[in-house]
C-alpha positions in Angstrom: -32.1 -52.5 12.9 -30.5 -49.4 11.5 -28.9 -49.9 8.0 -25.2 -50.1 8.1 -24.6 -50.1 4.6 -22.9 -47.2 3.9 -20.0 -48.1 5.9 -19.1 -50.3 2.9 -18.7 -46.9 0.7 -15.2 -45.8 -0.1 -14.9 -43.0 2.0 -14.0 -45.2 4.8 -11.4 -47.1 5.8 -11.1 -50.6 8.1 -10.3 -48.5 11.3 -13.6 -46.5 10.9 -15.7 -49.7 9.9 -13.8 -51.5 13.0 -14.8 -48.1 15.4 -18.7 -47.7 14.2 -19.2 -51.6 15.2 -17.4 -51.1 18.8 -19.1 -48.0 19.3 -22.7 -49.5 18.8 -22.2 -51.9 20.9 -20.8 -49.8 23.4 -23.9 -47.4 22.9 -26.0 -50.6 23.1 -25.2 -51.3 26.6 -25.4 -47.4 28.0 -27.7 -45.8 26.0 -29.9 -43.7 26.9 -29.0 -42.1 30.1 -32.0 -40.5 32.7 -31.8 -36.7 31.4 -33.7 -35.7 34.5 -30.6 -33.5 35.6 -28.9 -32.3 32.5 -26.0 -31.2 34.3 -25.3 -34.4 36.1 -25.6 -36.6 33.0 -24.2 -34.7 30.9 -21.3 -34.9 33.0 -21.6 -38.7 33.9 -22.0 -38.6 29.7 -18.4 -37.3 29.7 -16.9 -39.0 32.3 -18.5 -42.3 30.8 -17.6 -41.7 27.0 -14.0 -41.2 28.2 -13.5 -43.9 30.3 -14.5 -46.1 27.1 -12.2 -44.2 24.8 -14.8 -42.7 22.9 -13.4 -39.3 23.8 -9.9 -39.6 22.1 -11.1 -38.2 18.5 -12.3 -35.3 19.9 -8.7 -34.1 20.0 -5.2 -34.6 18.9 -2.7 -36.5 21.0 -0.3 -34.2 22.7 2.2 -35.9 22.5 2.4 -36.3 19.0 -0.3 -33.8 17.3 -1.8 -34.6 13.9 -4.9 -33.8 11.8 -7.8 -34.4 13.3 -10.0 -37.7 11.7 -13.1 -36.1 10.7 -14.8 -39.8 9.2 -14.5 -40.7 13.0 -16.0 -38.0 14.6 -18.7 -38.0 12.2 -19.4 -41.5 12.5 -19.3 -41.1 16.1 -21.7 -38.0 16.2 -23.9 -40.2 13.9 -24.1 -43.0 16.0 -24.2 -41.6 19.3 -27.3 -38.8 18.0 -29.3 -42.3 16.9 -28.9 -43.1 20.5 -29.2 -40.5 22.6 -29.2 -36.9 21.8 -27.5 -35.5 24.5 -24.6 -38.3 24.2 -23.8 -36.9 21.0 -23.7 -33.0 22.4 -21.6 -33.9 25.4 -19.1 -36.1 22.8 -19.3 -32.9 20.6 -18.6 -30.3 22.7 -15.4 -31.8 24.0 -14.0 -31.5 20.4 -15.3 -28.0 19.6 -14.6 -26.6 23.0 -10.7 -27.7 22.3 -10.5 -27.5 18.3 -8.8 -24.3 18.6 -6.1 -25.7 21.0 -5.6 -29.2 18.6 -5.0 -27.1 15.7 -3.4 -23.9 16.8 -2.3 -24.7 21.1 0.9 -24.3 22.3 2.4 -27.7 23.7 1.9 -25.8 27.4 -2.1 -25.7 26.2 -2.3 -28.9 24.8 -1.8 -30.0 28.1 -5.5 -29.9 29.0 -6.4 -32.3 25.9 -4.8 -35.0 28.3 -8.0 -34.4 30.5 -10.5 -33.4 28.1 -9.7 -36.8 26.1 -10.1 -38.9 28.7 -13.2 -37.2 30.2 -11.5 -35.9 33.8 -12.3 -32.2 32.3 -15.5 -30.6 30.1 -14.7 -28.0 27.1 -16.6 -25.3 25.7 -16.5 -22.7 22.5 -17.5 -18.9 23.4 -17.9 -17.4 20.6 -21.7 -16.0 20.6 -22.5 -12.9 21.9 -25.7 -10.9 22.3 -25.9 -8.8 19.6 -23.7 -11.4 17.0 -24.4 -14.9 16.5 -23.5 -16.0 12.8 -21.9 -12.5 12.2 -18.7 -13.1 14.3 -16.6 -10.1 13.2 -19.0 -7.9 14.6 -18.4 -9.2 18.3 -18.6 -6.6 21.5 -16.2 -8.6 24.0 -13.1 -7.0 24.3 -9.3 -8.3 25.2 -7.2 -5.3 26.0 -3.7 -5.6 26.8 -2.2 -5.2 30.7 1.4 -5.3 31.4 2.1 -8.9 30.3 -1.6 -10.1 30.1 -5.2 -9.3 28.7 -8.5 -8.0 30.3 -11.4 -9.7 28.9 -14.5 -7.6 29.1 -18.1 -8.5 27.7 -20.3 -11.3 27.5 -20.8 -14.4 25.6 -24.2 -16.7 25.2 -25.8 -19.6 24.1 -22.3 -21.4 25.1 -23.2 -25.0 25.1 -21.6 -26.6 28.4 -21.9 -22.8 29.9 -21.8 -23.8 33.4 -20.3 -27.1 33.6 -17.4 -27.0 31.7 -13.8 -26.6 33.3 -11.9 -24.8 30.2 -13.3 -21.8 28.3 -11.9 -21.1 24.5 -12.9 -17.6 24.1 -13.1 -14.9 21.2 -12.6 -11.5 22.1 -11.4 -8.0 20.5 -7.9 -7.0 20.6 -8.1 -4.4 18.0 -5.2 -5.2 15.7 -7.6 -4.1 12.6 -11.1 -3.7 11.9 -13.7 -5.9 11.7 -12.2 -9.7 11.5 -8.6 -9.4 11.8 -9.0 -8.0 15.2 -10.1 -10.8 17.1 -8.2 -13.0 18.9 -8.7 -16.4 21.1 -8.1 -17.3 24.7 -8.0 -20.3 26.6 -9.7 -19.2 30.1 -10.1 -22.0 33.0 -13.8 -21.7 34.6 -12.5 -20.7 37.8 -10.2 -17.7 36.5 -11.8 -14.7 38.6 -14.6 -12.0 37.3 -16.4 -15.3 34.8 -19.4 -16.0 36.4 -22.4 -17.7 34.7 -24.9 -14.7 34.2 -28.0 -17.0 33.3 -28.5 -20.4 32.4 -30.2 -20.7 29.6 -33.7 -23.6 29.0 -34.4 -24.5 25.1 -36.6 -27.5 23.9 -34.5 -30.2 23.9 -32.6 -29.6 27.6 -28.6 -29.2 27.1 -26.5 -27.3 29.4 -26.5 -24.0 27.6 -25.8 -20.4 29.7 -24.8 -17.0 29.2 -21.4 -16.3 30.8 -20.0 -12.3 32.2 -16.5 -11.6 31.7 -15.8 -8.5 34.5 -12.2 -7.5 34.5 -11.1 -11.0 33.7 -7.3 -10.9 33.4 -5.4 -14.1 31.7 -1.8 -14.0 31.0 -0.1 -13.5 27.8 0.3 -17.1 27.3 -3.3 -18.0 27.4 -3.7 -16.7 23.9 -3.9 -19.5 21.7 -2.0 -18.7 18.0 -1.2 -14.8 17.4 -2.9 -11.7 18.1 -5.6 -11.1 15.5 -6.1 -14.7 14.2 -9.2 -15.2 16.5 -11.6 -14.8 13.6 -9.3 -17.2 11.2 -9.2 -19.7 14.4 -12.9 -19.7 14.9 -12.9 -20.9 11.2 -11.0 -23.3 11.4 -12.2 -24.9 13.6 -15.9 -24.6 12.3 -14.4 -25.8 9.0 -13.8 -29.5 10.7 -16.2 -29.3 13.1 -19.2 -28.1 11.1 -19.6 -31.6 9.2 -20.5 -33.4 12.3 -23.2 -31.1 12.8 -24.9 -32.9 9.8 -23.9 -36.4 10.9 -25.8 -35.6 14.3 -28.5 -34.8 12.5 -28.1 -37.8 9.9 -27.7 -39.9 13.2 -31.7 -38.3 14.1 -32.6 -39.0 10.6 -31.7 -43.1 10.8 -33.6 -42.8 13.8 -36.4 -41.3 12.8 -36.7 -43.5 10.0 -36.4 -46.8 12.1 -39.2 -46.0 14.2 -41.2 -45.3 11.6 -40.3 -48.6 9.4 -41.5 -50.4 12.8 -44.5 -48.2 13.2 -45.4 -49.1 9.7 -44.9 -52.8 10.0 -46.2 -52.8 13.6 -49.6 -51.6 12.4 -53.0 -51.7 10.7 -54.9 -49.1 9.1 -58.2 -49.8 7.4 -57.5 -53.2 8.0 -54.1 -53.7 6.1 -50.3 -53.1 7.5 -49.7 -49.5 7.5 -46.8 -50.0 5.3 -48.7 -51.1 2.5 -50.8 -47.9 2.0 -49.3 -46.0 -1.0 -49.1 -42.4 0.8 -46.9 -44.1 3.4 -44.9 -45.9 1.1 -44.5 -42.0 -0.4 -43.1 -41.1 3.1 -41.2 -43.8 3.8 -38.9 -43.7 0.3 -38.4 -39.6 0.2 -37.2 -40.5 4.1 -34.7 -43.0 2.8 -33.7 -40.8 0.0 -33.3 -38.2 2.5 -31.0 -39.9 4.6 -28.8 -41.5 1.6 -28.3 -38.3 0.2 -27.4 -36.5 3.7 -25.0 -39.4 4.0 -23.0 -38.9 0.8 -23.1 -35.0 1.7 -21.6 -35.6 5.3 -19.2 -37.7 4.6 -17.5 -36.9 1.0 -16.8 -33.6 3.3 -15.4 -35.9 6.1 -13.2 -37.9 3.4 -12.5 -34.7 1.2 -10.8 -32.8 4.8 -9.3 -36.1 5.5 -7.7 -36.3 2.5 -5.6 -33.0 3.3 -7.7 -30.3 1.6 -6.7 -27.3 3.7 -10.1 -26.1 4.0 -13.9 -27.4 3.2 -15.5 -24.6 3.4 -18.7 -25.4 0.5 -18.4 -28.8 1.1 -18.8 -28.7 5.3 -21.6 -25.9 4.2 -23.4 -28.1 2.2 -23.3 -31.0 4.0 -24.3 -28.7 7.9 -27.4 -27.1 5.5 -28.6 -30.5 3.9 -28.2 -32.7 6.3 -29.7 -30.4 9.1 -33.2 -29.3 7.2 -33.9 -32.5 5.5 -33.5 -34.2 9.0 -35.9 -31.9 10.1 -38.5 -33.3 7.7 -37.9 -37.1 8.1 -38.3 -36.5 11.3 -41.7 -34.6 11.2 -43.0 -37.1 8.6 -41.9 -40.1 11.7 -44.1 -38.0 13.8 -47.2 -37.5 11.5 -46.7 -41.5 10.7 -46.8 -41.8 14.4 -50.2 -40.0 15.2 -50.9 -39.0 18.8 -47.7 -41.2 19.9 -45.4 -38.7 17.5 -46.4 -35.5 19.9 -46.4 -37.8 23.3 -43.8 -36.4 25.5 -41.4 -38.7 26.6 -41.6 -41.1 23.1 -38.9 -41.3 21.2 -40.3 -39.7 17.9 -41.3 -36.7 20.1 -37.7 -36.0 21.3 -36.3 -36.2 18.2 -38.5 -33.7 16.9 -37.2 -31.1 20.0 -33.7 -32.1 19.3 -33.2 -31.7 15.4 -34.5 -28.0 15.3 -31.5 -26.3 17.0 -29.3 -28.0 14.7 -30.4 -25.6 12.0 -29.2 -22.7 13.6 -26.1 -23.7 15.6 -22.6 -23.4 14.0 -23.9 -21.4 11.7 -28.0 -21.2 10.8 -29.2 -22.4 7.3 -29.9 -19.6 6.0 -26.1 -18.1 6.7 -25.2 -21.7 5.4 -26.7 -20.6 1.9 -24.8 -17.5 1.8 -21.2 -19.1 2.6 -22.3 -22.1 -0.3 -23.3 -18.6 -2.7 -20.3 -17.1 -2.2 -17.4 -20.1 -2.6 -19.8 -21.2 -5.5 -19.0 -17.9 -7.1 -15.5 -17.4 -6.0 -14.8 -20.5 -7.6 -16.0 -19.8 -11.4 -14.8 -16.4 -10.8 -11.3 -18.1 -10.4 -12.1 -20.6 -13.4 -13.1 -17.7 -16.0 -9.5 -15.8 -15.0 -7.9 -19.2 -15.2 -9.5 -19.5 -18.8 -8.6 -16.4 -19.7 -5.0 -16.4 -19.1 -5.3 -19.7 -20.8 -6.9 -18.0 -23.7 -4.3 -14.6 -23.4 
């Protein structure tokens, strides 16, 4: 039974307590799902989560657009990873494929969140390209202007949904200014002609991922989403509210990982006494429950501090993404050396976590880049606190 007490913390609120409790349930009775197609679950995943109403936090209501709840995607994420892990990416993925049309769409773009919400249509973020992953201002792809619409030339990869999804938000140079403030976002529908799925794309723990050709694909003016050269500021935006849910994924892999290994302790006998009372595994056991508290507090005062109306969580989402993601990562290799032979036997739970936590360090932003952004807001922020002295001082 996975430990529920940190809903009583104060960063939550009834409606989040009241959500977690209907949504485990809900993942009670429909989780896991046969991954032996990915494509096809992953859509019946969508379809499913928005015929129960899971899907409605992924994005704002168009009718009457407001911040996004970032405690209830997180504790969705969380919840929904502990389940199933490719539940939690086709939940995901709805809300980063649209975050740039919740926060910055026109009320003709918001019109797809209608579908997206309620599962009738699949999302996806391009922003990757070959030759720049974390480093986003030094993307290829190109947008150049055409009477009264844009060409969009280049390709993008590791797109999660590549393939499936029906709506496209895509980054691309329009070459207002150098570097960052040149980039700007589009909102291309799959079938727009000249996108065409280049290669589909196999990692260890099967998600629909692909790398997509853009050849001479035009879009009207109107499919730019905000103004010409705040691509880069969009894409950060969104990564900003979206890149705390990474960690509650992998927080929701963590609880997991710790379950199974509370039962596989209890469940067996080594040198004829329970597992769990061997000191070494006690050791294991406590730095994986420290592991997970701390992850918690880390995901979710960065949940609660955006929530609360910071304009931007930049260290906070950092920290949380970076801690949450590696020390998953070794919960969940100390449930696999706690599970012996059954930890590495394909197919067992343990063994699947252990495939899905290690792309979570490097998507949205890989640890080490993680590290940097932390270094540098770190900085910026006693930089601003020894000018604020001194003028104080003056």
């Amino acid at each position: 039974m996975p430990d529920r007490s940190f809903l009583t913390w104060p960063f939550f609120e009834d409606r989040h307590r009241d959500h977690a409790g209907r949504l485990e349930d809900w993942c009670a009775r429909n989780l896991p799902v046969d991954h032996h197609d990915v494509d096809a679950a992953c859509r019946g995943l969508v379809q499913s989560l928005g015929r129960g109403g899971w899907l409605m936090p992924t994005a704002v209501d168009p009718a009457s657009p407001g911040p996004l709840d970032v405690r209830t995607l997180c504790l969705t994420r969380e919840t929904l990873a502990r389940h199933d892990g490719l539940a939690d990416f086709a939940f995901a993925m709805q809300g980063l494929g649209t975050g740039a049309i919740s926060l910055f769409g026109s009320p003709e773009q918001r019109r797809w969140l209608d579908k997206t919400r309620r599962g009738e249509a699949i999302s996806a973020f391009a922003l990757s390209e070959p030759r720049s992953g974390s480093d986003v201002a030094n993307m290829d792809m190109t947008a150049t202007g055409d009477g009264d619409g844009y060409i969009l030339s280049g390709e993008k990869t590791w797109i999660s949904n590549g393939g499936i999804a029906d709506l496209y938000t895509v980054f691309a140079r329009t070459g207002e200014a150098p570097g960052a403030r040149g980039i700007s976002c589009f909102l291309v529908p799959a079938d727009t002609p000249g996108l065409t799925v280049a290669e589909r794309l196999e990692v260890v723990a099967p998600h629909p991922l692909a790398r997509l050709a853009f050849d001479g694909v035009r879009v009207p003016a109107p499919a730019m989403i905000g103004r010409p050269g705040e691509g880069f500021r969009i894409a950060m935006s969104v990564l900003d509210v979206f890149r705390s849910t990474v960690g509650a994924a992998a927080l929701g892999f963590a609880r997991r990982a710790l379950d199974e290994s509370l039962s596989r302790a209890g469940g067996r006998e080594l040198f004829g006494k329970p597992l769990h009372d061997l000191q070494m595994v006690q050791g294991h056991l406590a730095d994986m429950a420290l592991d997970v508290d701390a992850a918690a507090l880390l995901v979710y005062r960065a949940a609660w501090t955006k929530d609360s109306g910071a304009a931007r969580v930049t260290r906070e989402a950092a920290m949380a993404k970076l801690y949450a993601t590696d020390r998953a990562q070794a919960v969940i290799d100390a449930a696999v050396q706690l599970h012996g032979g059954d930890g590495v036997r394909k197919g067992h739970i343990v063994e699947s976590l252990y495939r899905e936590i290690r792309a979570l360090r490097i998507y949205e932003g890989a640890s080490d880049v993680q590290k940097v952004v932390i270094a540098r807001q770190t900085l910026s922020e006693f930089s601003a606190a020894i000018r604020g002295e001194g003028l104080r001082n003056g």
